[in-house]
C-alpha positions as CSV (number, residue, x, y, z in Angstrom):
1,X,199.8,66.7,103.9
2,X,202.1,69.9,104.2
3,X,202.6,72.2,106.6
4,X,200.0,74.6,104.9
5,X,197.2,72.2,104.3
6,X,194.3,73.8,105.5
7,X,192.7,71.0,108.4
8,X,190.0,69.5,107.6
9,X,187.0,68.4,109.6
10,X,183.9,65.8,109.0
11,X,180.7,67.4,107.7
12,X,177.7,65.1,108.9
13,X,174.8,65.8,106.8
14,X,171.6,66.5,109.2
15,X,169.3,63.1,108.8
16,X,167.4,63.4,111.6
17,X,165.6,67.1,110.7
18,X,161.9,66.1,112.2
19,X,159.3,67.8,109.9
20,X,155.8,67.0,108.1
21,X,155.1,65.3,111.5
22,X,151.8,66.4,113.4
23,X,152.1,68.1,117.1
24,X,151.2,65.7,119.9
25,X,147.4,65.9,120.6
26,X,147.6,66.7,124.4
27,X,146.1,70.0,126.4
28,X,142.7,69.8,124.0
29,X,139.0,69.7,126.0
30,X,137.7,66.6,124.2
31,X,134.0,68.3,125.5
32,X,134.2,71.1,123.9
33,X,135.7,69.3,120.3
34,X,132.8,67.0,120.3
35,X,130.1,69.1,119.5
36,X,127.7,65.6,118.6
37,X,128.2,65.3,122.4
38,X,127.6,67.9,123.9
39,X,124.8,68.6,121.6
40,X,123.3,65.1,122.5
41,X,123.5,66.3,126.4
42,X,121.7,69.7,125.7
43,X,118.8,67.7,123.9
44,X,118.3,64.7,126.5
45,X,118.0,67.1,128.8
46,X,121.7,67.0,131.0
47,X,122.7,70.8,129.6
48,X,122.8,71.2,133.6
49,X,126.3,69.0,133.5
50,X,128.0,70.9,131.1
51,X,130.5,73.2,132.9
52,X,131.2,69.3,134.9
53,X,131.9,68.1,131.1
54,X,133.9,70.6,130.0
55,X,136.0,70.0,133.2
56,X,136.4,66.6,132.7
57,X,136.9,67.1,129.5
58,X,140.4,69.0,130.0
59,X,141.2,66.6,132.4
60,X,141.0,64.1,129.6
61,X,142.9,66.0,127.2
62,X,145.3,67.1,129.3
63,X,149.6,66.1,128.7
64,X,149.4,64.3,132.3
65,X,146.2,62.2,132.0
66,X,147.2,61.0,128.3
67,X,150.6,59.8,129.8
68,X,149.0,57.9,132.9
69,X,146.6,56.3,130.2
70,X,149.7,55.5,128.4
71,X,151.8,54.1,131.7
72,X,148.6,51.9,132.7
73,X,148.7,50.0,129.7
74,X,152.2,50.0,129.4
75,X,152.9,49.0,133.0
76,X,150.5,45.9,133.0
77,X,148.9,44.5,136.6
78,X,151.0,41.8,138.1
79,X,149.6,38.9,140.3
80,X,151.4,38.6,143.8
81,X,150.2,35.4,145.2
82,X,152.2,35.2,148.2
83,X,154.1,37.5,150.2
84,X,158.0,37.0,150.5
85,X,156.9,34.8,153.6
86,X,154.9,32.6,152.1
87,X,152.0,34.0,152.9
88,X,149.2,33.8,150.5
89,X,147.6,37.5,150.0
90,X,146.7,37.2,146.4
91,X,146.8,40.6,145.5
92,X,147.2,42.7,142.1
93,X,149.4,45.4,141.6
94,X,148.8,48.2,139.5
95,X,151.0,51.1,138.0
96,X,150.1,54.5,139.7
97,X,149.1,55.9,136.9
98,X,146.0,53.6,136.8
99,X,144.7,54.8,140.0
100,X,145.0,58.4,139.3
101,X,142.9,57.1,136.2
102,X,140.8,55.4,138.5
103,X,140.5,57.8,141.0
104,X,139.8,60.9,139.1
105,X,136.7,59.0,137.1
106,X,135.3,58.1,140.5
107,X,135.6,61.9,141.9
108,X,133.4,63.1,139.2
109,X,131.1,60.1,139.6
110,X,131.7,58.1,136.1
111,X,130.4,55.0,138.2
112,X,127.6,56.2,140.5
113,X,126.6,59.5,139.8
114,X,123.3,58.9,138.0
115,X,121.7,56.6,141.2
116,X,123.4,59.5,143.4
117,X,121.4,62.1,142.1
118,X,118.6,61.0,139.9
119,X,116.3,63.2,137.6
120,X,115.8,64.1,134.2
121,X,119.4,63.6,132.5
122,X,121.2,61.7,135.3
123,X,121.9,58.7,133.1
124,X,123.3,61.3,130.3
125,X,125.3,63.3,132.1
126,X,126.8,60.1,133.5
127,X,126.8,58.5,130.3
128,X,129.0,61.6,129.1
129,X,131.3,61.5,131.8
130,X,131.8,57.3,131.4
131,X,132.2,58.5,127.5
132,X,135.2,61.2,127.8
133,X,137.1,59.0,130.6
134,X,137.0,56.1,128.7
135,X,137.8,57.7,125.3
136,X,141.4,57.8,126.5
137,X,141.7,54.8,128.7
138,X,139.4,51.9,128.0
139,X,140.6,49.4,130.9
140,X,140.2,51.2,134.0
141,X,136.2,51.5,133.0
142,X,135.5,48.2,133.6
143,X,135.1,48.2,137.2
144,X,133.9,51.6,136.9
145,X,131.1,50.3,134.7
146,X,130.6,47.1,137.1
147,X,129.8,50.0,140.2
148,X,127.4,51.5,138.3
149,X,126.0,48.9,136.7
150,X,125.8,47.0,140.7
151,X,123.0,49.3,142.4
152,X,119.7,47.6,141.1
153,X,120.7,44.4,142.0
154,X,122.1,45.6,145.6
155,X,118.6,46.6,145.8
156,X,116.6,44.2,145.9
157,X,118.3,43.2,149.2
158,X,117.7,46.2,150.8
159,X,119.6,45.0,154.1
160,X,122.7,43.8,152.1
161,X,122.0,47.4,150.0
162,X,122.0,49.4,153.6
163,X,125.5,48.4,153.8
164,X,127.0,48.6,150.5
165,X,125.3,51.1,148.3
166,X,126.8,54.1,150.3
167,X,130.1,52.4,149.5
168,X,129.4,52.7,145.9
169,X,128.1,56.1,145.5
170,X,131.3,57.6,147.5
171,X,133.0,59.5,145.2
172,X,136.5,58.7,147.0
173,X,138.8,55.9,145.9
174,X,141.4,53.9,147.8
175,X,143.4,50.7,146.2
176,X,143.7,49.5,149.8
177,X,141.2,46.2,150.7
178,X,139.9,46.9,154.3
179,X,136.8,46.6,156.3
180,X,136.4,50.5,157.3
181,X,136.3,51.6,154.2
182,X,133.7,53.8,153.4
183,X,134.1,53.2,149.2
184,X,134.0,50.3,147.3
185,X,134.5,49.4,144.3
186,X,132.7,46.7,142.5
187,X,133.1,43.6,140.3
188,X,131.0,40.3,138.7
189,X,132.2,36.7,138.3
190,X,129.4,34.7,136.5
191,X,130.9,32.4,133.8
192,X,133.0,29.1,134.7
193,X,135.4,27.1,131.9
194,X,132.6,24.3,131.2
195,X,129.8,26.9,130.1
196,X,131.0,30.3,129.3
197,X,127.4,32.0,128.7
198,X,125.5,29.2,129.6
199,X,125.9,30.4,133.3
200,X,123.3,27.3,134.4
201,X,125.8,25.0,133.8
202,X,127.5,26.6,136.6
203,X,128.8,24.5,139.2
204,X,130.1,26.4,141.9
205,X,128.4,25.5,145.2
206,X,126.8,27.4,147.8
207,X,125.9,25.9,151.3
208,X,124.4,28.0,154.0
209,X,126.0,28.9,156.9
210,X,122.4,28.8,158.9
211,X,119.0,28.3,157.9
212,X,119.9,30.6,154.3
213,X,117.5,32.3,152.0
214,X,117.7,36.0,151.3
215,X,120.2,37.9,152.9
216,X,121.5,35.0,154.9
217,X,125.4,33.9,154.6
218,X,126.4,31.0,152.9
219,X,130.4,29.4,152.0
220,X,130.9,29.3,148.5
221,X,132.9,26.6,146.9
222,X,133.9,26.6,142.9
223,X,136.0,28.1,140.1
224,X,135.0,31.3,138.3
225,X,136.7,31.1,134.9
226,X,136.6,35.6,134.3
227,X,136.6,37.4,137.1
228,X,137.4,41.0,136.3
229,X,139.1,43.5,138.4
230,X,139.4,41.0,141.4
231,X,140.6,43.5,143.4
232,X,137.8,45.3,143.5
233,X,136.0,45.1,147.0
234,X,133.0,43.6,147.1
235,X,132.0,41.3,143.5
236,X,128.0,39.9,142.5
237,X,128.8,36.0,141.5
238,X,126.5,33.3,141.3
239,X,126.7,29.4,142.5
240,X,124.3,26.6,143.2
241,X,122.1,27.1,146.4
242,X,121.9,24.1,148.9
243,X,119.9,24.0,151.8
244,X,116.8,24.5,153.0
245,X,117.1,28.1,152.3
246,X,116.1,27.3,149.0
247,X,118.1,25.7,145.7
248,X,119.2,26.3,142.6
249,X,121.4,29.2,140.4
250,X,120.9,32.0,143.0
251,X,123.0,35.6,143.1
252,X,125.7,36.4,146.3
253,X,127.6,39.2,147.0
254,X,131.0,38.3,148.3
255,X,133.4,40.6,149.7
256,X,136.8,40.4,149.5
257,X,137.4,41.3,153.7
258,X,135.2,40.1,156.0
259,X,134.0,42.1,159.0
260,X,136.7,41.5,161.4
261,X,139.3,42.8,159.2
262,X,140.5,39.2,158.0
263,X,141.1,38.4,153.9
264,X,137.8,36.5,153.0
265,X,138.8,33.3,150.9
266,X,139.5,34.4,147.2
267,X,142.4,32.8,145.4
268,X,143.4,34.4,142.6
269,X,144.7,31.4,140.2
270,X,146.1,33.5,137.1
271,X,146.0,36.4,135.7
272,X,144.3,36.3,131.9
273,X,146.9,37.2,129.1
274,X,144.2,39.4,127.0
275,X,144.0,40.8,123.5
276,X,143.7,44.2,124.9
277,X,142.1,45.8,128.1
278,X,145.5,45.4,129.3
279,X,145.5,48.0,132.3
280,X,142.3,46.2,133.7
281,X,143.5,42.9,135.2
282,X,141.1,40.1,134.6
283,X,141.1,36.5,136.9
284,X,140.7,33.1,137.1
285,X,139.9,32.6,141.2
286,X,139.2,29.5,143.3
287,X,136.3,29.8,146.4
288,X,136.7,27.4,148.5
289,X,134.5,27.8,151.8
290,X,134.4,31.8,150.7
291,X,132.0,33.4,152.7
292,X,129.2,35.2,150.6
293,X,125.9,36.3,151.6
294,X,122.8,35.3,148.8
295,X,121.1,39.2,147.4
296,X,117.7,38.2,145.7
297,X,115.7,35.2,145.9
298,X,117.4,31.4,145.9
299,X,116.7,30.0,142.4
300,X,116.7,33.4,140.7
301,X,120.2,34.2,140.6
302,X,120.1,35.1,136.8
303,X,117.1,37.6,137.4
304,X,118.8,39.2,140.0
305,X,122.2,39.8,138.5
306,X,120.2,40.4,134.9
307,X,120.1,43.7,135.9
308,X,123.5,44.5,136.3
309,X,124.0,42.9,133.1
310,X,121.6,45.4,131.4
311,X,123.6,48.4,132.6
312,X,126.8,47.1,131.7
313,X,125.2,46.0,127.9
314,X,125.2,49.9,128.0
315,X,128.3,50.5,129.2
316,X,129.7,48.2,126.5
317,X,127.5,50.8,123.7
318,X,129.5,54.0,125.7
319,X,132.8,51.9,125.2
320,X,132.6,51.6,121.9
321,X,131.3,55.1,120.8
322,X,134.3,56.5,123.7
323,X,136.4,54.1,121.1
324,X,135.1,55.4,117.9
325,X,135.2,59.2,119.2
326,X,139.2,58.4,119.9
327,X,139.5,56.7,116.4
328,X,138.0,59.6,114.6
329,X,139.7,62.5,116.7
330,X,143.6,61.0,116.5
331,X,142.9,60.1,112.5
332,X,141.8,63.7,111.8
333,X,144.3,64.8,113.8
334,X,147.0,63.3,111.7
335,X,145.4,64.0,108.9
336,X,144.8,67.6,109.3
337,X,148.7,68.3,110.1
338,X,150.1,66.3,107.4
339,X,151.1,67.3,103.8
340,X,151.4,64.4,101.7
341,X,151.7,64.3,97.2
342,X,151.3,68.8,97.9
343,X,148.4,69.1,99.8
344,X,147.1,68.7,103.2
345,X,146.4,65.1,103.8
346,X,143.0,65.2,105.3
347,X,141.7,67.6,101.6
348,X,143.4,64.5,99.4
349,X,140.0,63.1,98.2
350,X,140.1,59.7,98.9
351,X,141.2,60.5,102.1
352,X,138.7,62.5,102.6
353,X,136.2,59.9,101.8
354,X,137.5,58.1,104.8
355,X,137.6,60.5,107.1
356,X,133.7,61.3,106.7
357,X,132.8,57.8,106.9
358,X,134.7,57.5,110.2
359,X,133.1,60.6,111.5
360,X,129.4,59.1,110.3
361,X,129.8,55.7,112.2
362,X,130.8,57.9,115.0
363,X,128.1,60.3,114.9
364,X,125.6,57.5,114.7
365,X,127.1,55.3,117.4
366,X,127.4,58.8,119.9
367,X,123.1,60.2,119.1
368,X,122.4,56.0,119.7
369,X,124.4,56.1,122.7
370,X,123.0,59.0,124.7
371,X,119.8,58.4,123.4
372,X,119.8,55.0,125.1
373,X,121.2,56.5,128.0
374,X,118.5,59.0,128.3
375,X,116.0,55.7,128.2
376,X,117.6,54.5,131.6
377,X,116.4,57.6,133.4
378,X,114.6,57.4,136.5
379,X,111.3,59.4,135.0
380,X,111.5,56.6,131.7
381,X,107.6,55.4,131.6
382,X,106.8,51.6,130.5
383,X,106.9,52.8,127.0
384,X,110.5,54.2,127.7
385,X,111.3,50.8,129.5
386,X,110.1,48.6,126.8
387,X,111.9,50.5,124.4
388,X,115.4,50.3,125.9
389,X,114.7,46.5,127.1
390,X,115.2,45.9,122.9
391,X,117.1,48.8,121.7
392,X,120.0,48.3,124.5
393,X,120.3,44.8,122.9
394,X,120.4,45.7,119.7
395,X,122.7,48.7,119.8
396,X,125.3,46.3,122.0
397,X,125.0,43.9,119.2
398,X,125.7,46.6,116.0
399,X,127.7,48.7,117.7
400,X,130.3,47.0,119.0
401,X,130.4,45.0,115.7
402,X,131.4,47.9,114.2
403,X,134.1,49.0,116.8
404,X,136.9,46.9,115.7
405,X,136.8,47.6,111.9
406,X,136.4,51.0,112.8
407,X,139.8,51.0,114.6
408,X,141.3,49.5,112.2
409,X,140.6,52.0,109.6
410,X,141.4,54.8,111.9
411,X,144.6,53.3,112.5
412,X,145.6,53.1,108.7
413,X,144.5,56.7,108.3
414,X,147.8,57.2,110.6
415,X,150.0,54.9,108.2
416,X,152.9,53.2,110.0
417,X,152.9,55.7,112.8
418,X,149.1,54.0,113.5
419,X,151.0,50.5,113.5
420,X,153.0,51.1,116.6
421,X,152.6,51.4,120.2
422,X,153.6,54.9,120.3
423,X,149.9,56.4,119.1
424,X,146.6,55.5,121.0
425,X,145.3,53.3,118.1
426,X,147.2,50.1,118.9
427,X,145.4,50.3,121.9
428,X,142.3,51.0,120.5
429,X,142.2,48.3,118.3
430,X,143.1,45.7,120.5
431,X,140.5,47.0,122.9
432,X,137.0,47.7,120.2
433,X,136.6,43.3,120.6
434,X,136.3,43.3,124.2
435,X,133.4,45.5,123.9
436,X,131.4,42.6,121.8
437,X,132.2,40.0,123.5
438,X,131.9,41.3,127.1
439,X,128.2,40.7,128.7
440,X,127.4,38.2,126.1
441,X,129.0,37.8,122.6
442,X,126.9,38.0,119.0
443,X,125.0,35.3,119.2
444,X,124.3,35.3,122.8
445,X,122.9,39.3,122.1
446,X,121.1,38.1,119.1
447,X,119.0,35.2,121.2
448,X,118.5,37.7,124.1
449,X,116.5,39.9,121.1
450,X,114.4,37.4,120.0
451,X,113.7,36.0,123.9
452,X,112.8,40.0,124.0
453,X,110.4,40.2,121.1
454,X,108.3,36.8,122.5
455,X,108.6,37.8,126.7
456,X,108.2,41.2,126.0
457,X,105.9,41.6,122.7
458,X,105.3,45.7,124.1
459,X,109.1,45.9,123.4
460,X,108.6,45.5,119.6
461,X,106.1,48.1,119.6
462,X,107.8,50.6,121.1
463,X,111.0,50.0,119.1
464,X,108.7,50.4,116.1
465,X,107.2,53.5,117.3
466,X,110.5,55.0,117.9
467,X,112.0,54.5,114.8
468,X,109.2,55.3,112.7
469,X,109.4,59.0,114.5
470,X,111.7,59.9,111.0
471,X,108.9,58.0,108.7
472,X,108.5,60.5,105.9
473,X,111.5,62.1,105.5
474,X,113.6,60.2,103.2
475,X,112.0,57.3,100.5
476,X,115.0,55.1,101.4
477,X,114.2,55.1,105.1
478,X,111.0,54.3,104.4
479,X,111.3,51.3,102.3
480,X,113.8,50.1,104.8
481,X,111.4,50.8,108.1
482,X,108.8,48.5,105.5
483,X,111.0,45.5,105.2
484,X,112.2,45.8,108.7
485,X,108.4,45.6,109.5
486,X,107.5,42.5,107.2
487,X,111.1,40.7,108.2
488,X,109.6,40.9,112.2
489,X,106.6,39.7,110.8
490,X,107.6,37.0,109.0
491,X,110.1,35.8,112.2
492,X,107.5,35.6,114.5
493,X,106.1,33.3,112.8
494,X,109.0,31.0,112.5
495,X,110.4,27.8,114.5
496,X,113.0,28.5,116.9
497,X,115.7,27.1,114.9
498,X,114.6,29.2,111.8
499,X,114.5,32.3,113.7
500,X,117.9,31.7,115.2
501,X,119.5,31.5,111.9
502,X,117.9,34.7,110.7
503,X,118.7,36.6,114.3
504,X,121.4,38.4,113.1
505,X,120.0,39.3,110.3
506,X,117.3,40.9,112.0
507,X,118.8,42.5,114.9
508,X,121.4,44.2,111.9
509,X,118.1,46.0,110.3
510,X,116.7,47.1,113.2
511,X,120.5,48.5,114.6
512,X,120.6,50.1,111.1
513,X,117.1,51.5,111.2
514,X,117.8,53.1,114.9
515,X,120.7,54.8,113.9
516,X,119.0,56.6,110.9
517,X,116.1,57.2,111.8
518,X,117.7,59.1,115.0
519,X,120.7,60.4,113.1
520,X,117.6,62.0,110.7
521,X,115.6,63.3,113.7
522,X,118.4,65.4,115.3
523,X,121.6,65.8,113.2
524,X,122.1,67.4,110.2
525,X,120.8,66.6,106.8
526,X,123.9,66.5,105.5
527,X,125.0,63.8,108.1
528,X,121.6,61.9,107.8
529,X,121.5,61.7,103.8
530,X,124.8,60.5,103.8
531,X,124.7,57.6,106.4
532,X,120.9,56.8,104.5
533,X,123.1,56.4,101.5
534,X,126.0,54.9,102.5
535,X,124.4,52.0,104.7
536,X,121.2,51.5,103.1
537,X,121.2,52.6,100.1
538,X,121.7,50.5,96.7
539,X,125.0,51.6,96.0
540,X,126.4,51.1,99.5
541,X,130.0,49.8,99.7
542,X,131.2,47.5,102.0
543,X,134.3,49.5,103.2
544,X,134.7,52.7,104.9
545,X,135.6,55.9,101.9
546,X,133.3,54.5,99.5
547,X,130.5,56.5,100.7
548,X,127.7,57.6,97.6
549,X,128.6,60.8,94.8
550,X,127.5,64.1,95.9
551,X,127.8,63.4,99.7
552,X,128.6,66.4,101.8
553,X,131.9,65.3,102.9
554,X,133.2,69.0,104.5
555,X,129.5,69.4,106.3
556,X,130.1,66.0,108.0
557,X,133.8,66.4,109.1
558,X,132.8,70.1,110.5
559,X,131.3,68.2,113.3
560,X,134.2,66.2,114.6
């Protein structure tokens, strides 16, 4: 080099120009951009929750509550058995995050507000709250869902519920276990490892502390193979009676302090590794001598927790619409601020294909959902109450089915970025199974619908009357509201192992035949034909995008 060379300096090429990538989806009100919603509270009659809904629904959307929904799941629970002393104290730590979660869905009553103030829309608006939380973190509403869902059976104890219910229906929150609180949060331990569902196989014991019965304390000895959120303060679980209290599979409410102040015995063995749900911690716990005191009558323990079950069966319906609602939103999002082969990737055709059928199994999941919720109200008649006794079973059943596949297809609409833990979907799809397997899998829902139709022969009828509200409007309906018809027919008059095998079969039409004939009864005839089409008609496809020629794709996608 010379004197004169000119110097010479390195000339990086930019690589790292981000462009073609959406914004993040934060400081939205998911209320106000879910007009099937909020339509869906206007017509059950809940329009008095709105300006509540629109607040939680920027509370939801917000930058802050999308990163502590983030954090939660990131930041897993962690089991501390003992102290640094030695002491045991079996306790769960959660990230922060979680319990602003937590907190915030209890302050606008996600788990009690319905039994709080009951009339005409209570369960909806409560439904819609439960819906918008859990749309962007699944795991905190389980025990949110299990304080809800805990009320009817607290009641029938009315000295136990004197006590506790006031607990529940605070709308504060503390993490802290103590015996002055004035909250409570609430969880179930049913199953054991030897019977899973078949809860009568159970044998966790239960020997009274004095004469027993109703009401009356008894020391509970066993292992509880789930036990969700055990640090939850007070939890419904059932054991084997002794005494002459009275015996048998009976229902106790065991708190996790007792009334001096002191830890009640609850040993917290592991923590479960799950598929998802990962900011909810779920337990395997060891009783031994735990004091617990029986709600309901000895014997009856399944009756008397059956009816939290119910409400959480709902729950598990709200989950996995919240899920689809999430799936739909972040894939249209995506899709809608992404360019891909010179045009927007959301008006490429086959894309758009997708997109609509995502939005229909949405749409029909959400009008199913709230009108379920509706069906739970306190002014429901017996009609109302036969009808939600079958169609809570079968929506649980098809529903959250459908969840997981759903989330899957979502997540693909996002390509790589879908793959990774960076967007929600990850999350979602490891969460949508959860939801079908939680308050009793396929085949346990399936059996619980047939046990329906032959206990409960008034809940047929007013499933059928229901449905067959849209007779009329649309010849493929029709002819599927006539098989459905004969196919009930015929399986009454089967043996019980015939009827089991054609169960899912069964509870399938009459999921499909709820979701139309609603869907055709209060959305859009665009949105009806299409899900007519593309789920019962003969050239239905089997995956989502290949929905029927001619179907209003734009009209359908307007709404989500």
């Amino acid at each position: 080099m010379t004197a004169t060379s000119p110097v010479t300096h390195p000339r990086p090429h930019p690589t790292h120009e981000v462009f073609n990538q959406p914004e993040p989806r934060v400081n939205v009100n998911e209320y106000d951009l879910n007009p099937v919603l909020a339509e869906a509270v206007t017509r059950h009659d809940a329009g008095w929750a709105d300006d509540e809904l629109r607040q939680v629904g920027a509370l939801v959307g917000s930058a802050r509550f999308q990163q502590d929904a983030a954090l939660a799941n990131i930041h897993t629970p962690e089991l501390r058995a003992f102290d640094r002393w030695g002491h045991r104290i079996d306790d769960v730590d959660y990230h922060p995050a979680y319990h602003r979660i937590i907190s915030a869905a209890v302050a606008h009553g996600a788990h009690t507000r319905c039994w709080d103030d009951p009339r005409p829309g209570s369960h909806v608006a409560r439904a819609a709250i439960f819906l918008l939380f859990g749309q962007i973190e699944p795991g905190h509403a389980c025990p949110v869902s299990m304080t809800h869902a805990v009320i009817p059976s607290l009641e029938l104890q009315p000295d136990v519920a004197a006590l506790w219910v006031p607990k529940a229906l605070s709308r504060s929150y503390s993490p802290d276990l103590s015996a002055d609180k004035q909250s409570a949060i609430f969880g179930m331990s049913m199953t054991e490892k030897q019977g899973g569902s078949d809860v009568r196989a159970n044998t966790t014991v239960a020997r009274p502390v004095g004469a027993g019965g109703p009401g009356a304390e008894y020391l509970l000895t066993g292992h509880k193979w789930f036990c969700s959120a055990p640090m939850s303060d007070a939890f419904l679980v059932l054991a084997q009676a002794e005494g002459p209290g009275g015996e048998g599979l009976s229902c106790f409410l065991l708190p996790r302090v007792l009334p001096d102040g002191t830890r009640n015995v609850f040993r917290i063995q592991r923590l479960k590794d799950k598929l998802g749900n990962k900011s909810n911690a779920s337990s395997e716990i060891e009783l031994d001598g735990t004091v617990a005191v029986m709600i309901g009558e000895p014997g009856r323990g399944v009756r008397t927790i059956i009816e939290m079950v119910s409400q959480t069966r709902l729950d598990c319906v709200l989950g996995s619409t919240a899920g689809m609602r999430q799936s739909v939103a972040e894939a249209l999002w995506h899709t809608r601020h992404r360019t891909a082969f010179g045009a927007m990737l959301a008006d490429q055709p086959a894309m758009t294909a997708v997109l609509a059928d995502l939005a229909l199994e949405s749409e029909a999941a959400t009008v199913t959902a709230m009108r379920l919720a509706r069906a739970h109200d306190e002014d429901a008649g017996d009609a109302e109450r036969a009808f939600r006794r079958l169609a809570t079973a079968v929506a649980k059943y098809w529903i959250c089915k459908r969840g997981p596949h759903h989330s899957y297809e979502a997540l693909e609409c996002l390509g790589g970025n879908g793959y990774t833990e960076a967007f929600p979907l990850a999350m979602r799809y490891r969460e949508q199974p959860v939801m079908a397997v939680w308050e009793g899998s396929g085949n346990v829902i399936a059996l619980d619908v047939l046990r329906a139709m032959t206990r409960e022969p008034e809940s047929v009828a007013a499933f059928d009357t229901e449905v067959n509200l849209a007779r009329g409007t649309h010849p493929v309906l029709d002819g599927h509201l006539d098989r459905l018809r004969r196919e009930l027919t015929e399986l009454a008059g089967l043996d019980a192992a015939a009827a089991q095998r054609r169960a899912r079969r069964t509870v399938e039409s009459m999921a499909l035949a709820l979701e139309a004939s609603l869907l055709v009864r209060f959305s859009p005839t665009a949105v009806s034909e299409a899900f007519i089409a593309a789920r019962l008609g003969d050239d239905r496809g089997f995956e989502y995008g290949t929905l029927p020629v001619g179907t209003d794709l734009q009209t359908i996608l307007a709404r989500h």
